[in-house]
C-alpha positions as CSV (number, residue, x, y, z in Angstrom):
1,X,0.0,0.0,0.0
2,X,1.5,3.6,-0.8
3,X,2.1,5.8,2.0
4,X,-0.8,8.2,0.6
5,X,-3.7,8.6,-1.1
6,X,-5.5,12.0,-3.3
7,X,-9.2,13.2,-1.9
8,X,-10.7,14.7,-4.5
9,X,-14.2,16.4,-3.2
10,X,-16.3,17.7,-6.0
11,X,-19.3,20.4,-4.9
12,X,-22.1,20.8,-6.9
13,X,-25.8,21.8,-6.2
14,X,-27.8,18.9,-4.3
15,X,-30.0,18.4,-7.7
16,X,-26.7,17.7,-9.8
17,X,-25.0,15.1,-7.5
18,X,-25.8,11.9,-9.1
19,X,-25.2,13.4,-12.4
20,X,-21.7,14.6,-11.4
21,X,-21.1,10.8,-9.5
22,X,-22.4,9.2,-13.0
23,X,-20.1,11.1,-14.7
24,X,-16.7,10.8,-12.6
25,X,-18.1,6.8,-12.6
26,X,-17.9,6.9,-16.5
27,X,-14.2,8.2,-16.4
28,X,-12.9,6.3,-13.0
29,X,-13.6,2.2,-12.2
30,X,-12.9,2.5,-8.2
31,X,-14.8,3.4,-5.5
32,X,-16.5,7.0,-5.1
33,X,-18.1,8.5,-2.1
34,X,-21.6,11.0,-2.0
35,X,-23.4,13.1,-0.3
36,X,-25.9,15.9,-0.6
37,X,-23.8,18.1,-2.2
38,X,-20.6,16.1,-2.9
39,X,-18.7,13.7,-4.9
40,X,-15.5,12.3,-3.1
41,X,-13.1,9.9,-5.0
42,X,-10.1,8.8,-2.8
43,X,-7.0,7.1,-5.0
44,X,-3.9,6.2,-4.4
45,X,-3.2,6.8,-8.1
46,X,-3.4,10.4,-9.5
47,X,-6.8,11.6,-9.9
48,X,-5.8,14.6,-12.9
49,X,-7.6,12.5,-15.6
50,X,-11.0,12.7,-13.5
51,X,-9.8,16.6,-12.8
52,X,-9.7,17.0,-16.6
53,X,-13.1,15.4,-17.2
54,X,-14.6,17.6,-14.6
55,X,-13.0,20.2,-15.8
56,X,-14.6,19.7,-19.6
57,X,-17.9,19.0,-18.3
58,X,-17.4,22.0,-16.2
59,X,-16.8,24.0,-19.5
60,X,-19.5,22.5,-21.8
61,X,-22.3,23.6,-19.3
62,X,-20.6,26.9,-18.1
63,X,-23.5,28.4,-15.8
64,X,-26.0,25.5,-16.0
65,X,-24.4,23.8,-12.9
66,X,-21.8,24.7,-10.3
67,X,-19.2,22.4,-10.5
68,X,-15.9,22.9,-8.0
69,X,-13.4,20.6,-6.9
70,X,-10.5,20.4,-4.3
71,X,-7.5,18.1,-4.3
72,X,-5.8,17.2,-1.0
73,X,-3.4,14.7,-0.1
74,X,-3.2,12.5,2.8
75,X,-1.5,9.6,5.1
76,X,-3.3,6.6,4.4
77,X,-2.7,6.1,8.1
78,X,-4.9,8.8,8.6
79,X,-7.7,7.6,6.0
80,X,-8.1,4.3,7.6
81,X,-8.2,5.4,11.4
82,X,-10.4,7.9,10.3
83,X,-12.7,5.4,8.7
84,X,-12.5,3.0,11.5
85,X,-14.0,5.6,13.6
86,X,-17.2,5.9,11.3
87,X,-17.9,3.0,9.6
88,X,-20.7,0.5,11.1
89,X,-21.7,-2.6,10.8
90,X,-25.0,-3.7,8.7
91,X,-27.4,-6.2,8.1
92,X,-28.5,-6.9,4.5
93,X,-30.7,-9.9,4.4
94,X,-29.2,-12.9,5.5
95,X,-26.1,-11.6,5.6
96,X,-24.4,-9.4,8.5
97,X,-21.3,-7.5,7.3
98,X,-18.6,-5.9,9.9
99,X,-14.9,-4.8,10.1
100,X,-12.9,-7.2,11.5
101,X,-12.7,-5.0,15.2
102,X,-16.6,-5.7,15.4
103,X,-17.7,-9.2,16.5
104,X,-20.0,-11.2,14.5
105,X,-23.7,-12.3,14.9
106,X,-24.5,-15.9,15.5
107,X,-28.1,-15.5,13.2
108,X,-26.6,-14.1,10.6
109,X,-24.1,-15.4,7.7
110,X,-21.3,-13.2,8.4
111,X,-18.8,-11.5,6.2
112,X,-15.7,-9.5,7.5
113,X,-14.5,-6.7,5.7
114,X,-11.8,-3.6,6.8
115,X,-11.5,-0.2,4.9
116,X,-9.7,-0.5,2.0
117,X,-9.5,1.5,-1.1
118,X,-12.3,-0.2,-3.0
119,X,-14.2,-0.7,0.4
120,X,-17.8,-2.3,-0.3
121,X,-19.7,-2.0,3.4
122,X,-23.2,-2.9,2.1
123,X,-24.3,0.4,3.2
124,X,-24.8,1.8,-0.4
125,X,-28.1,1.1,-1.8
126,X,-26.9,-1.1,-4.4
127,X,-24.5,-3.2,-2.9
128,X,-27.6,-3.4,-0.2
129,X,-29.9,-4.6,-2.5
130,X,-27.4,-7.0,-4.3
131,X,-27.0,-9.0,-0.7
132,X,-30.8,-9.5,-0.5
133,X,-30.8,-10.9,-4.0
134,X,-27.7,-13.3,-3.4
135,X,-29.8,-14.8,-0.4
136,X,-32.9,-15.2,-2.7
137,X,-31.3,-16.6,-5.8
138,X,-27.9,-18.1,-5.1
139,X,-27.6,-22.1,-3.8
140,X,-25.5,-24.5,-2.7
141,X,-23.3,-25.6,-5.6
142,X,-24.3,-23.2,-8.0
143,X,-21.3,-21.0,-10.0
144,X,-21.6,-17.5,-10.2
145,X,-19.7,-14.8,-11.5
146,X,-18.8,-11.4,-10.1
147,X,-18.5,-8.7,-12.5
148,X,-17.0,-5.8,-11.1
149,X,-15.9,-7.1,-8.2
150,X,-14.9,-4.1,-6.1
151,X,-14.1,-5.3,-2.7
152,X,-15.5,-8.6,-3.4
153,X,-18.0,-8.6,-0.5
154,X,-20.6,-10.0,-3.0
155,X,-18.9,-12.7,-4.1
156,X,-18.1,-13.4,-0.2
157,X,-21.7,-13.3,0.2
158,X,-22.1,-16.3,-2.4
159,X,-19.2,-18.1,-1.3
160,X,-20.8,-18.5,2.2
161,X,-24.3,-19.9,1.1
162,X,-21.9,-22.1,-0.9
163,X,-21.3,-21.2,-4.5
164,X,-17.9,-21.6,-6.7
165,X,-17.0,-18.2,-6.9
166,X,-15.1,-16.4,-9.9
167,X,-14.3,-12.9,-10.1
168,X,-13.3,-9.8,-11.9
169,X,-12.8,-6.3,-11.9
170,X,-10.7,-3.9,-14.6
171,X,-9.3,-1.9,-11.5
172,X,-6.5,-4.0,-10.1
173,X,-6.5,-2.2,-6.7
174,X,-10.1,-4.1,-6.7
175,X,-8.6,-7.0,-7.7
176,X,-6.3,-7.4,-4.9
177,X,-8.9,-5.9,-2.1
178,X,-10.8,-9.0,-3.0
179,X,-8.4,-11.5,-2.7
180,X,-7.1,-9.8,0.8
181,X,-11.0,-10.2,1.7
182,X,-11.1,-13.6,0.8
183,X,-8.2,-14.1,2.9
184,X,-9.9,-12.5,6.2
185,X,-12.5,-14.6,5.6
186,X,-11.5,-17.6,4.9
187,X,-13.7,-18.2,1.9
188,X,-12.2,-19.5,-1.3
189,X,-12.5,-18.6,-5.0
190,X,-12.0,-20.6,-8.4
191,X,-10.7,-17.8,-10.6
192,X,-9.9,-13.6,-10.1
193,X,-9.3,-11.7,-13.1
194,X,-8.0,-7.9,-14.1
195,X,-10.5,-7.1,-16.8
196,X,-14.1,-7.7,-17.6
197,X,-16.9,-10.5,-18.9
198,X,-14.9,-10.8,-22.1
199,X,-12.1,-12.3,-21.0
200,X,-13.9,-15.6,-20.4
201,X,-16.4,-18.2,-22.1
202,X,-17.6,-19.8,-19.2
203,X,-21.0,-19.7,-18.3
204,X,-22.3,-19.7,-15.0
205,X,-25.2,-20.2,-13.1
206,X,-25.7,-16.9,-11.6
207,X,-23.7,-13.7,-12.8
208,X,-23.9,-10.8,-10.9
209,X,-22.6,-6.9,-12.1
210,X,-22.8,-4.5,-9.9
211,X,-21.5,-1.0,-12.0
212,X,-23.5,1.0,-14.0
213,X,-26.1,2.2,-16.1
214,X,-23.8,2.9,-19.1
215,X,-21.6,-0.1,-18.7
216,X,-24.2,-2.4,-18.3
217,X,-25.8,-1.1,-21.5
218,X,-22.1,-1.8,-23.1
219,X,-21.4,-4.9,-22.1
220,X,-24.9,-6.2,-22.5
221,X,-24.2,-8.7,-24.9
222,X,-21.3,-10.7,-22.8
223,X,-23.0,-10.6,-19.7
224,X,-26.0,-12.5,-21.8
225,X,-23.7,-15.0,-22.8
226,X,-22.3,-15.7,-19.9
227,X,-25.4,-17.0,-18.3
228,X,-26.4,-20.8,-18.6
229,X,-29.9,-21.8,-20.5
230,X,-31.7,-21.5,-17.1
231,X,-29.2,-18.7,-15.3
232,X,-29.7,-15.7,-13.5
233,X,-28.7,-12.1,-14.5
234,X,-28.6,-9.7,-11.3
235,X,-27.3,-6.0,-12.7
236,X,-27.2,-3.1,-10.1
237,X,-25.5,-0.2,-9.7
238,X,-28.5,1.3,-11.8
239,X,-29.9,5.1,-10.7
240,X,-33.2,5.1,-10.9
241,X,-33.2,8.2,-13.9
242,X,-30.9,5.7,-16.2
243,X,-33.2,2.7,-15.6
244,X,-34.6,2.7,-19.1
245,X,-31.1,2.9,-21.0
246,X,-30.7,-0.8,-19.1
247,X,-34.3,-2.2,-19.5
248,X,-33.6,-1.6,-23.5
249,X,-30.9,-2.9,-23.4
250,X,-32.0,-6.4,-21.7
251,X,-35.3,-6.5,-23.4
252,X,-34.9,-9.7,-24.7
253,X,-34.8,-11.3,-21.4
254,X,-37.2,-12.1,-18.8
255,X,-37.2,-9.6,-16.2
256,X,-38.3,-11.4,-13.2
257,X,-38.0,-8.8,-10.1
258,X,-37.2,-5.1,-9.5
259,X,-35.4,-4.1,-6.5
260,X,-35.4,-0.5,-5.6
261,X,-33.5,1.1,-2.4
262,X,-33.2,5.0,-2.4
263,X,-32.5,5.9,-5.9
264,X,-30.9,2.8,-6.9
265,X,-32.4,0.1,-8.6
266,X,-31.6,-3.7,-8.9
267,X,-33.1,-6.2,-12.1
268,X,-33.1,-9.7,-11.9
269,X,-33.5,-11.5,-15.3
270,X,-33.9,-14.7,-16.9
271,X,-33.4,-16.1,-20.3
272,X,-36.7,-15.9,-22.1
């Protein structure tokens, strides 16, 4: 791990924030941060290409939106104490997910996971609704694909209701944040991959993508194939505004349950 990491805060009005967060999603793979008026991406790579998009988009609408940023640097000492003292443990479903100082739940299926770069705490709406749809659709034995793996807690989630796990993401700092979370854990894994759907022809029982809107749209047709004849599709990561772009996209499947939490929205499809 490097010995620091950029916090770049972008302020815009509370009407533009998931616009701005779409956007710096379109142009960055890792994990970003939001509030009411803010979009925070922490990186221990430099953030300038994302300062450059914000910058364009900052141009092209000129008084339409205000759009500010600041860039600070910081100890990632100081990140992670200072994360320890705010994150909290959840329950999503069957599953009850916790940093490793916070002890587990004996009714729950537990999943440890500490702050990391690509940190995945189930607190976000999608990765929320993604846990509840694990415990619905995934079983023992089945194989199931993460796509966009992050900090691999959804994969962990499979794992532990006993499914062969394979994962990948195209940031490798998500990469190895999985595997390390594996490793707390104790769960196993049959494949992790740098990249994305393509670089396999498996198919699986149950593939799951967690990302976005515009993502999902592109890679619409691999994650199709990648599903066995009776397999299940579970896309997320989907704001509620950009739900149509995806339904259009998936059409010619069976769209078999709608999950919404917040302004996030989960699909669950079928082969037709």
């Amino acid at each position: 791990m490097a010995s620091s990491y950029y916090e770049l805060v972008v302020d815009t009005d509370e009407k533009f924030v998931d616009l701005v967060s779409d956007f710096v999603c379109s142009v960055y793979d890792g994990a970003i941060e939001m509030n009411s008026t803010q979009v925070i991406v922490r990186s221990e790579e430099s953030v300038e290409p994302i300062i450059e998009a914000i910058e364009e988009l900052s141009s092209s609408l000129g008084d339409k939106i205000k759009l500010e940023y600041t860039l600070s640097e910081y100890e990632n000492s100081d990140w992670i104490e200072k994360y320890k003292e705010s994150v909290a443990p959840i329950e999503a479903g069957r599953f009850y997910i916790h940093p490793s100082w916070e002890a587990p739940l004996e009714d729950k299926i537990n999943i440890t996971v500490d702050p990391a770069l690509a940190f995945g705490s189930g607190h976000h709406g999608t990765t929320f609704s993604c846990l509840e749809a694990i415990g619905e659709y995934v079983e023992t034995g089945d194989t199931l694909l993460d796509v966009g793996c992050g900090s691999g807690i959804l994969a962990l989630a499979a794992a532990k209701v006993g499914a062969e796990v394979s994962l990948c993401d195209t940031d490798i700092v998500s990469v190895d944040s999985a595997m390390e979370n594996f490793k707390l854990n104790g769960a196993s894994y049959n494949e992790i991959w740098e990249g994305s759907v393509n670089k396999t022809d498996k198919k699986y029982d149950i593939v799951l993508a967690n990302i976005i809107a515009d993502v999902l749209r592109a890679i619409a047709k691999p994650l199709q194939n990648s599903i066995t004849d009776d397999g299940t599709l579970i896309l997320s990561g989907i704001l509620d505004k950009k739900e149509s772009i995806v339904l259009d996209s998936y059409k010619n499947m069976r769209l078999i349950e709608r999950k919404q939490k917040d302004e996030w929205v989960t699909l669950v499809y079928k082969r037709n």
